[in-house]
C-alpha positions in Angstrom: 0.0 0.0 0.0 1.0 3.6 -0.4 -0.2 4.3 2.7 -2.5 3.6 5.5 -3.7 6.8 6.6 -3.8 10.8 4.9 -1.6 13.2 6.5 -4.2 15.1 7.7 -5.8 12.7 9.6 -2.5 12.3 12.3 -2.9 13.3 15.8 -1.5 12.4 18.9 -3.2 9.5 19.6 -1.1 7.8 16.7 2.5 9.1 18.7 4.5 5.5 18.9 3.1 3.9 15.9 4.7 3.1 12.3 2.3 3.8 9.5 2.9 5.2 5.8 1.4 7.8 4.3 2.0 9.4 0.7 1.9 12.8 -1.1 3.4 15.7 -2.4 6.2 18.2 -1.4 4.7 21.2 -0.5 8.1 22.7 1.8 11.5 21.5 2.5 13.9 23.1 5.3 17.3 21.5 4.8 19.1 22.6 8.3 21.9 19.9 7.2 21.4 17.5 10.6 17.4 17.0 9.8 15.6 18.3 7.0 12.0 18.7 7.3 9.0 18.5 5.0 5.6 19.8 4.8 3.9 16.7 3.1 0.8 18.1 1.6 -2.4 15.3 -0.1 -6.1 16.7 -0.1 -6.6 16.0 3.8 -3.9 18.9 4.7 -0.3 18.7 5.8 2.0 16.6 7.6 5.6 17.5 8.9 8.1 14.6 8.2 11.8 14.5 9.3 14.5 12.6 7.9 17.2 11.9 10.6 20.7 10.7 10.1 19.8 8.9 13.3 16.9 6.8 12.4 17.5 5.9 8.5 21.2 7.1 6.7 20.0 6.2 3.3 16.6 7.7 3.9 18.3 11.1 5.0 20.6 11.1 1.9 17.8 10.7 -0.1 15.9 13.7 1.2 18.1 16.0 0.3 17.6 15.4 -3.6 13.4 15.9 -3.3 12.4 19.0 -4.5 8.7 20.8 -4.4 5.7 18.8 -5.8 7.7 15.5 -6.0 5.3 12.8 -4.9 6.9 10.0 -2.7 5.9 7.9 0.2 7.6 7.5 3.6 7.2 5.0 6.3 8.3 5.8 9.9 7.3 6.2 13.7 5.0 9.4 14.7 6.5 11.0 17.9 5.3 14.0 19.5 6.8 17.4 18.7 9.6 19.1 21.0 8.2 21.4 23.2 8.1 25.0 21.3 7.8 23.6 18.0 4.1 22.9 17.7 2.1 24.4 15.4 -0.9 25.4 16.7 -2.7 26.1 13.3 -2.3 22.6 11.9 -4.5 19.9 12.7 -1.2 17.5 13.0 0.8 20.4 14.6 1.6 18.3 17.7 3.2 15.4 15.5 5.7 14.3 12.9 6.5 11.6 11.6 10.5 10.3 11.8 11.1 8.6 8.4 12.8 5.2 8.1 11.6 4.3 4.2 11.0 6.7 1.7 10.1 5.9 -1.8 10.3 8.5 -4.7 7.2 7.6 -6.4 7.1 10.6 -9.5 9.5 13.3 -9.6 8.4 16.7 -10.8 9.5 19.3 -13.2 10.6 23.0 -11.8 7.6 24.7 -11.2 6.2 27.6 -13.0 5.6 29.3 -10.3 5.8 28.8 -6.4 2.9 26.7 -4.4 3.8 29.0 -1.7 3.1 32.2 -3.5 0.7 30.9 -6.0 -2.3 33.3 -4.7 0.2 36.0 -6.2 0.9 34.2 -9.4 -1.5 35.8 -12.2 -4.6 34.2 -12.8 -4.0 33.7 -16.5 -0.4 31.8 -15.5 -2.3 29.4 -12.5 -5.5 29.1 -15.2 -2.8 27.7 -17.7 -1.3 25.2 -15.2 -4.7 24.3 -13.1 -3.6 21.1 -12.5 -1.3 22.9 -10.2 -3.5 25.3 -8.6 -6.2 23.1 -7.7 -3.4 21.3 -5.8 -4.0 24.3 -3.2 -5.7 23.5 -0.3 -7.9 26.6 -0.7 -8.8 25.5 -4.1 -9.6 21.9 -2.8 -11.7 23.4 0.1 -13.7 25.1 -2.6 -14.1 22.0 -4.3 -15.0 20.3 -1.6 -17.4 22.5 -0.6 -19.1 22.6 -4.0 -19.7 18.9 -3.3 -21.0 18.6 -0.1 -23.5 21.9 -0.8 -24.3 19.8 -4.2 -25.0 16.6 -1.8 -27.1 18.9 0.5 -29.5 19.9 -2.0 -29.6 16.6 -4.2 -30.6 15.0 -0.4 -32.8 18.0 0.5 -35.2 17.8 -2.5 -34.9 14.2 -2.2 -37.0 14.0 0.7 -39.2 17.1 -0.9 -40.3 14.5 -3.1 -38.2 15.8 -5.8 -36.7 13.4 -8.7 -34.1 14.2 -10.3 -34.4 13.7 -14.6 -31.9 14.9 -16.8 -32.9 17.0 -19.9 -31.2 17.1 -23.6 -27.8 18.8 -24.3 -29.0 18.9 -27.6 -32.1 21.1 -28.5 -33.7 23.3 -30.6 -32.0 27.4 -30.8 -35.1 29.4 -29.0 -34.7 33.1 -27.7 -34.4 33.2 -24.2 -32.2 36.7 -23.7 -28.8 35.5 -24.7 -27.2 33.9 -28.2 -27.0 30.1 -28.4 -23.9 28.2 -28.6 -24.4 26.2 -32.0 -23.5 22.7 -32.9 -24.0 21.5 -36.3 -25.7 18.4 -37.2 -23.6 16.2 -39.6 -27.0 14.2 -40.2 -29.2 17.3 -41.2 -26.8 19.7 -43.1 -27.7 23.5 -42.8 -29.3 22.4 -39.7 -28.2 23.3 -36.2 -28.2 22.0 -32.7 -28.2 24.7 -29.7 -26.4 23.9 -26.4 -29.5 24.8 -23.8 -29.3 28.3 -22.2 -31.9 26.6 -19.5 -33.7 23.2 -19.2 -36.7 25.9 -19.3 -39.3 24.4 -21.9 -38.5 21.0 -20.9 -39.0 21.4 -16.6 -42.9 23.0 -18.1 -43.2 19.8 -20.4 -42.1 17.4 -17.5 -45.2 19.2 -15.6 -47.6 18.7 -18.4 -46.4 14.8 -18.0 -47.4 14.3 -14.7 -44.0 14.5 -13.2 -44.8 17.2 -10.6 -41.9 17.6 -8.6 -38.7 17.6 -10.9 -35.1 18.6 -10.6 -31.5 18.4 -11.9 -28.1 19.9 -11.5 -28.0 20.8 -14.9 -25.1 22.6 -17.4 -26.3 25.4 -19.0 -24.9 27.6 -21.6 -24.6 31.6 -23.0 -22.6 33.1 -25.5 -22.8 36.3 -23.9 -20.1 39.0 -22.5 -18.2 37.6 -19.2 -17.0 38.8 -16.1 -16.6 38.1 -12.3 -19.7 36.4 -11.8 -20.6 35.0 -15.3 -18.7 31.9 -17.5 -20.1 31.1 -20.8 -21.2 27.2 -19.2 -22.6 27.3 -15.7 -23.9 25.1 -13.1 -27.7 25.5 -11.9 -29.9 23.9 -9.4 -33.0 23.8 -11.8 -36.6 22.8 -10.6 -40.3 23.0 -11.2 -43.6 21.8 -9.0 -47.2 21.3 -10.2 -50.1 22.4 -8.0 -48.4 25.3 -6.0 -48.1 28.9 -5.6 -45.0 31.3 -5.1 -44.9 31.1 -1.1 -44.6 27.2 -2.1 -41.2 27.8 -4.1 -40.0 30.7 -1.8 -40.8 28.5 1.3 -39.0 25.5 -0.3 -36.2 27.3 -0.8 -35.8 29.0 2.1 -35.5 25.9 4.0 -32.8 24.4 1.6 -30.7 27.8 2.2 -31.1 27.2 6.0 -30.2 23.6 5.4 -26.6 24.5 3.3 -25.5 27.1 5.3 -25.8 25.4 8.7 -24.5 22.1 7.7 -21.4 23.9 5.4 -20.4 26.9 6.9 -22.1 26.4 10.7 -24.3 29.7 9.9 -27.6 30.4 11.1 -29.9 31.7 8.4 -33.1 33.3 9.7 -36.2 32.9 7.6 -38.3 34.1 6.6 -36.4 35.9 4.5 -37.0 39.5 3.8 -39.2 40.4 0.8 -39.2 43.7 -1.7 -41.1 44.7 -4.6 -39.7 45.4 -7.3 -40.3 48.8 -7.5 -39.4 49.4 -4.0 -35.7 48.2 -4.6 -34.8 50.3 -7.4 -36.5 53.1 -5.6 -34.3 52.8 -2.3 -31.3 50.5 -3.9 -31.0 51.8 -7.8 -31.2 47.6 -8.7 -33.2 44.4 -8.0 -30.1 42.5 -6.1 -29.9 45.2 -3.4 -26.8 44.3 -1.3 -29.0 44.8 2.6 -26.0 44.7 4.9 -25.5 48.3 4.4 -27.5 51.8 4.5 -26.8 54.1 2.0 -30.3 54.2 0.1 -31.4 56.5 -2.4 -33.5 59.4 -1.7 -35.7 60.9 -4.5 -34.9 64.8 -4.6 -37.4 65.8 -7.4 -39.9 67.8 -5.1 -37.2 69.6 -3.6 -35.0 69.9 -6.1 -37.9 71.7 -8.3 -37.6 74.5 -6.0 -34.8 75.5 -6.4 -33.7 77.5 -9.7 -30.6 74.9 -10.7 -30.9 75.1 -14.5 -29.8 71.2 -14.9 -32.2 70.0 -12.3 -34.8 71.8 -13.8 -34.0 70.2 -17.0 -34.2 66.6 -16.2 -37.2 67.2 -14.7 -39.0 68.5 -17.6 -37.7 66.3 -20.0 -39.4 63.5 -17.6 -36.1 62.7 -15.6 -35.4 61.6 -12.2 -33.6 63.4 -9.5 -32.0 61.1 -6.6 -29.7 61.4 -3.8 -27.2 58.8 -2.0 -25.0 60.3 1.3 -21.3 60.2 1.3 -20.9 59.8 4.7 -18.0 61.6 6.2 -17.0 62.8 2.9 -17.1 66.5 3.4 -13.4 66.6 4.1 -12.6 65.6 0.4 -10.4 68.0 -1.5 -11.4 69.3 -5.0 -9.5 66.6 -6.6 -10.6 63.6 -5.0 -14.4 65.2 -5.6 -13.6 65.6 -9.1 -12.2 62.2 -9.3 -15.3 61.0 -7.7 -17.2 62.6 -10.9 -15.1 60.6 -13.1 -16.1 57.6 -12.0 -19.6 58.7 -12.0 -19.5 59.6 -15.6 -17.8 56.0 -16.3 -21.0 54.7 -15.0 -22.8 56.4 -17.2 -23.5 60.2 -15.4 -22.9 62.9 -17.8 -22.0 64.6 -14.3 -22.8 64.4 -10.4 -23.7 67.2 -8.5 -22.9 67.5 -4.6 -23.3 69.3 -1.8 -20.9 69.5 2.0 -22.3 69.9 5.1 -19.6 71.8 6.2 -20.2 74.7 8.4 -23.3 75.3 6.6 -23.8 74.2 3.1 -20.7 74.2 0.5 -21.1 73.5 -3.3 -21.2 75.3 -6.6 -24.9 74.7 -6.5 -25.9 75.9 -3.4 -26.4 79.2 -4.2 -29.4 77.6 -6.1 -31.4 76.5 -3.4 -33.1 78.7 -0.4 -31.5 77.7 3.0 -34.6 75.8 3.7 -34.9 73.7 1.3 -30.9 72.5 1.5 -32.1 71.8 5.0 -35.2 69.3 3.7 -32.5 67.4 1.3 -30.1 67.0 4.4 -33.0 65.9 6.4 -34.0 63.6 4.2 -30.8 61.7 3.4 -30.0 62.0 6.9 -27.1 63.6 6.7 -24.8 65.6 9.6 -21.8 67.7 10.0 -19.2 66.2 8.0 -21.0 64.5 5.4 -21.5 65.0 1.4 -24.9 64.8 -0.3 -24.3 62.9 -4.1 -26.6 64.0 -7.2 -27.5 62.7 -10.3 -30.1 64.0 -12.5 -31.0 61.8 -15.9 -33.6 59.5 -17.3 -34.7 57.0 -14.7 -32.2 53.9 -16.2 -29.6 56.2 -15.6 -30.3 57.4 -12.8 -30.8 53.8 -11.0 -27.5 52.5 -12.8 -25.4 55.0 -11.6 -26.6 55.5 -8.2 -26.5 51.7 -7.3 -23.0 51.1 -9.0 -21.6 54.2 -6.5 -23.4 52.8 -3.3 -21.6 49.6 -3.9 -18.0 51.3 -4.0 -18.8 54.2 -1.1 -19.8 50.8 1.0 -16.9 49.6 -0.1 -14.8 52.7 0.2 -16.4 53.3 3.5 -16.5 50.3 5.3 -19.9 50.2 5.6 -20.8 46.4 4.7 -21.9 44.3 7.4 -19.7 40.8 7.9 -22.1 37.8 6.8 -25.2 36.5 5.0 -28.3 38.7 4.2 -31.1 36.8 1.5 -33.9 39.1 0.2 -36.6 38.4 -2.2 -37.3 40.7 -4.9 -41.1 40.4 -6.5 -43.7 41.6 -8.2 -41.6 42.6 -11.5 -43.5 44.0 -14.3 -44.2 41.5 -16.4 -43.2 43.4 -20.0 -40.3 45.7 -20.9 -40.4 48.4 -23.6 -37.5 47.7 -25.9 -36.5 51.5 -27.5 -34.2 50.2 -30.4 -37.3 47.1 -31.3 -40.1 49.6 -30.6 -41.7 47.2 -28.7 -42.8 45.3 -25.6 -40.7 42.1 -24.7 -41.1 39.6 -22.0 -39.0 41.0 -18.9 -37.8 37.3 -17.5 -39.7 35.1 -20.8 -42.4 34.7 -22.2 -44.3 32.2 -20.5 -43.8 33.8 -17.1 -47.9 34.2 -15.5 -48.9 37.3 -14.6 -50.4 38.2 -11.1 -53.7 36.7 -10.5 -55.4 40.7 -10.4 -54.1 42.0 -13.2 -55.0 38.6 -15.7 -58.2 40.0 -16.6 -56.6 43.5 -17.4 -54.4 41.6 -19.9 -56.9 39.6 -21.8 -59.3 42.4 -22.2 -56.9 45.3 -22.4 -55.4 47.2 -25.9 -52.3 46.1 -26.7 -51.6 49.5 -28.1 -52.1 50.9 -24.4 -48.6 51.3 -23.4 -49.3 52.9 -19.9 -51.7 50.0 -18.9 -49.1 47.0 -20.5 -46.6 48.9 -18.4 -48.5 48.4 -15.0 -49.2 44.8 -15.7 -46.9 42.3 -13.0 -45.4 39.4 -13.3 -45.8 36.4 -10.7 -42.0 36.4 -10.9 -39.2 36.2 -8.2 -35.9 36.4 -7.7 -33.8 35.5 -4.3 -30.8 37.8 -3.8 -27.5 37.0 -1.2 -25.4 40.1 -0.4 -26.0 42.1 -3.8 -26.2 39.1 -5.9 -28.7 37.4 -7.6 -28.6 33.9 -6.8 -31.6 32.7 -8.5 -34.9 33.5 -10.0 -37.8 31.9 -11.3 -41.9 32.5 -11.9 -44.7 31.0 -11.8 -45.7 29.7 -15.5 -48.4 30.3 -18.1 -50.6 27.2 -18.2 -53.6 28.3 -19.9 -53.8 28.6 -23.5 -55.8 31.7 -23.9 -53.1 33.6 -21.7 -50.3 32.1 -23.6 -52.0 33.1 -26.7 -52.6 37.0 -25.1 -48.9 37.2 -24.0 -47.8 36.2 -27.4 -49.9 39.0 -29.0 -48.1 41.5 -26.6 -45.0 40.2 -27.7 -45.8 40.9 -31.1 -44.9 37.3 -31.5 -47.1 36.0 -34.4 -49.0 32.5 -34.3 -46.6 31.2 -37.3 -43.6 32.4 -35.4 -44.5 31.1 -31.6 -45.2 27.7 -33.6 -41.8 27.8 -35.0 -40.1 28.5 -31.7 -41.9 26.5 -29.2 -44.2 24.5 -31.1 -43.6 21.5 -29.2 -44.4 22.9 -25.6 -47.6 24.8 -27.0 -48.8 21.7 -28.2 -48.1 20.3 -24.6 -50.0 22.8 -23.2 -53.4 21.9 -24.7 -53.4 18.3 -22.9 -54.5 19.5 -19.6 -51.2 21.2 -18.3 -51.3 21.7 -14.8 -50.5 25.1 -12.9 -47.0 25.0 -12.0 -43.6 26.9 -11.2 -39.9 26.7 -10.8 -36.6 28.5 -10.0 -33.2 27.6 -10.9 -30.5 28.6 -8.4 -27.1 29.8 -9.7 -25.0 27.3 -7.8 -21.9 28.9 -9.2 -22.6 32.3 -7.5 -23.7 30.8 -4.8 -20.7 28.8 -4.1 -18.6 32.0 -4.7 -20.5 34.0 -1.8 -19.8 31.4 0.2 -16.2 30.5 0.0 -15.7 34.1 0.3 -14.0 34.8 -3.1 -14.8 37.2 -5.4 -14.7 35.3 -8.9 -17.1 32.0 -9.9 -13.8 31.2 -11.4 -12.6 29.9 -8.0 -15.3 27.6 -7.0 -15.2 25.9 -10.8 -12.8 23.4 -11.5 -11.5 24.2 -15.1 -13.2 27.6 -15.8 -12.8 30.0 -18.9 -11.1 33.5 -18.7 -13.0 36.5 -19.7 -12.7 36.2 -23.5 -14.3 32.2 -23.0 -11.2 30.9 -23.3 -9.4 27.5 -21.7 -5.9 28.5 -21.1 -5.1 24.6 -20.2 -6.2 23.3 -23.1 -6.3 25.6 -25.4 -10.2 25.7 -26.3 -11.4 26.9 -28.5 -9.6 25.7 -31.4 -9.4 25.0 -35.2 -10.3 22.0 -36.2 -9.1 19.6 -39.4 -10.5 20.6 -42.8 -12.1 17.4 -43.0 -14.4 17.5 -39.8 -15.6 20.6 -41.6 -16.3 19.0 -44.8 -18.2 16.3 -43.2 -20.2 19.3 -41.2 -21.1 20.6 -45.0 -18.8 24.2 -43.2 -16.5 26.2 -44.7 -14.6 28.7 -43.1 -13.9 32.2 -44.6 -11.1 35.1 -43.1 -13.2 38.3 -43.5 -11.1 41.6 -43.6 -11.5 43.4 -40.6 -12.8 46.7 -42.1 -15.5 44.3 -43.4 -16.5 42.9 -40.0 -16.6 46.6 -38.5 -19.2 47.1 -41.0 -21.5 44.9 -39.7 -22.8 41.2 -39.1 -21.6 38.8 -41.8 -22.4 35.2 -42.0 -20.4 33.5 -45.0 -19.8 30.1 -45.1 -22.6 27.2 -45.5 
């Protein structure tokens, strides 16, 4: 055997006993007499000694390993001296004297330094991955993506839940993003798409009687990247028959309460609190309102409309938005760090940001636009004291919001505002459509077979769809579940009737021939007695990343893209051999790059 236990599992009650135990090098001290290692496998570390005194041959041979060799040793544990315990290792009361040591792979010098690797750059530890999931961190995260994905699969389990895995390969429909395409060498000119969401087949599992389904399920997006995003993802996907949303939203709750206690030993309080929709972008500027902090937005329109500030005045009669957020304790910034602060304003899309210092009275370049009263009401209402800075922008309401919310986020930051810990919120009652300027037109806000609230389904059947104000108002029985300013999840309760389906169609401008061609098959589910029914899928790559603590899904995934969708380990994507290509019935065409700036092209079936 290689060995008989894992380093990490040594502790004092194995002190005068011989066993083996195998892994890699992590740290060698060489003090000449004794050289010690730091023998690292996935259970943690190990400090072996090789001792002129116990094995000559053995202790020759230690001084030739190197870091990441992998070799086994045989040899008594003994207790530590007295002052040389390590008090942050599991086994830092032990060691283990070595009397056989085998050299089981040898290893090549490293690119960088296991020691330093949460230095190295991400794109050097993404190319060697092997090496840097080799990091106990790393593992942990690992680790704890499989014991939260145990949780739930065990959770739902007794929920009543099975678990039924969808197809890989379906049909292209729109559901917000671009498909990844695979082409079929059976059906040339025709194309598979990689599923953005098991979404039409979770509602067609209902219409089958299946009634409580799930699956951890890869989905896919060809879509922008960042911190939070890969092109493939992991999600925790489910649907029920016969329930409501406080059916989901209680479910779920629970299963949160569940993971959190049994991974991280954290007590999650439910029920969890709930915001409508509007209400968070009124008080937050987003719907995934970070709640450990303060800082909320303060609408200024009614004061700022007495005042005689030209660019205020402005916004408001083009139909704008006036809102405040407090810079607390920023009234001692110098010009330059206030003009700074502008900047970065304007890179979130402000064409500028007003402000104003309580500061022995009121100090700004606006301020002699205002009465003293009414600078007294804004103060008031944003709460603000001696020493603090009132923040303005003044747009359209999208800016407004976007702006606002991105600058709360970095003053909590900058201000050490946030709260330690785990705070879930729901956000509901979304509108249900979404005027799209560029399509002039209404489009489903989450899709289009998301139910709308129970009151306003008679206003929808019966209304004009040429009514913009009234589509406007209509909500949507949708919800999404929010952990410390990220969305974590989201689902609705689903269309089932046929008449409604038919309705939201029409709104979408979505004609009969076209709904057919895109989700033919799940209409034609729908008229064999679908049942009501509604899902969520949870994000369990975001999740995983809030709870590990990092601040990239890249950390919790085991072999994850960069930011341009890219594998730097193996090299995907790549080109492939002409004759794959012929058998595809594709041929591939360099276009000029004054050609591609000119617009889409497709060239090449």
């Amino acid at each position: 055997m290689f060995r008989d236990k894992e380093c990490g599992e040594i502790r004092e009650n194995s002190i005068g006993s011989v066993i083996t135990i195998a892994g890699w090098v992590f740290r060698r001290r060489d003090h000449g007499g004794l050289i010690f290692i730091d023998l690292r496998d996935r259970s943690g570390l190990c400090q072996i000694v090789f001792s002129p005194d116990v094995n000559a041959a053995a202790h020759d041979s230690g001084h030739d390993l190197r870091a990441e060799y992998v070799i086994s040793v045989s040899g008594e544990i003994r207790r530590r001296p007295v002052g040389t315990e390590n008090p942050n290792l599991p086994t830092g009361q032990v060691e283990l004297y070595v009397d056989k040591l085998e050299i089981l792979n040898e290893a090549a010098p490293l690119p960088y330094s296991m020691e330093e690797a949460a230095e190295a750059g991400e794109q050097l530890r993404l190319r060697y991955r092997y090496l840097d999931l080799r990091r106990p961190e790393m593992q942990q995260n690992l680790i704890m993506r499989h014991r939260v994905t145990k949780l739930m699969r065990d959770y739902l389990d007794r929920s009543g839940f099975i678990e039924i895995e969808t197809p890989m390969l379906t049909k292209s429909t729109p559901e917000g993003a671009r498909d990844y395409l695979v082409p079929s060498r059976l059906n040339p000119g025709n194309f598979f798409a990689l599923p953005q969401s098991p979404q039409l087949f979770k509602q067609i599992l209902m219409v089958a009687g299946m009634e409580k389904y799930f699956q951890v399920v890869k989905c896919f997006r060809d879509e922008d990247l960042r911190a939070d995003r890969q092109p493939e993802f992991t999600q925790v996907d489910l649907e029920m028959s016969f329930i409501d949303r406080d059916d989901i939203i209680g479910l779920m709750e629970g299963l949160m309460q569940k993971v959190f206690k049994e991974v991280l030993d954290v007590e999650v309080a439910v029920p969890f609190k709930r915001l409508g929709y509007q209400e968070s972008m009124e008080r937050f500027g987003n719907d995934k309102p970070d709640m450990r902090f303060g800082l909320e937005l303060r609408d200024m329109a009614d004061l700022a409309g007495k005042g005689t500030f030209k660019v205020f005045l402005d916004a408001l009669k083009s139909g704008g938005m006036i809102k405040a957020l407090l810079g607390k304790g920023m009234a001692g910034l110098s010009r330059k760090d206030v003009d700074t602060l502008t900047v970065e304003a304007q890179s979130f899309g402000a064409k500028g940001l007003a402000w104003i210092k309580i500061k022995n009275g009121f100090e700004s370049p606006i301020a002699k636009f205002f009465p003293e009263e009414v600078l007294k009401e804004m103060a008031e209402r944003l709460e603000a004291e001696e020493g603090d800075m009132m923040l303005f922008v003044a747009d359209r309401p999208k800016v407004v919001y976007d702006v606002l919310s991105r600058m709360r986020l970095e003053l909590g930051k900058r201000l050490n505002l946030i709260r330690p810990g785990f705070e879930f919120v729901w956000i509901t009652d979304f509108p249900l459509l979404e005027w799209d300027e560029e399509e002039g037109r209404f489009q489903a806000m989450h899709h289009p077979f998301t139910a709308p609230l129970v009151e306003d389904i008679e206003k929808m059947l019966s209304g004009d769809i040429k009514d913009k104000a009234l589509l406007s108002s209509l909500k949507a029985r949708a919800y999404d579940i929010v952990l410390n300013g990220f969305e974590i999840g989201g689902g609705s309760i689903r269309i089932h009737n046929q008449a409604l389906q038919k309705k939201m169609f029409e709104l979408l401008n979505i004609g009969e021939e076209d709904a057919r061609t895109k989700f033919g098959f799940l209409l034609d589910a729908l008229q064999f007695g679908a049942p009501p029914h509604g899902g969520i899928a949870l994000g369990l790559d975001r999740l995983l990343m809030l709870m590990a603590g990092t601040s990239s899904i890249r950390d919790v995934i085991a072999f994850p893209k960069t930011q341009k969708g890219t594998c730097m380990m193996s090299g995907a994507p790549s080109t492939v051999e002409t004759k794959q290509l012929r058998e595809l019935h594709i041929k591939t065409t360099v276009i000029p790059e004054e050609k591609i700036a000119a617009g889409p092209v497709c060239d090449g079936l």
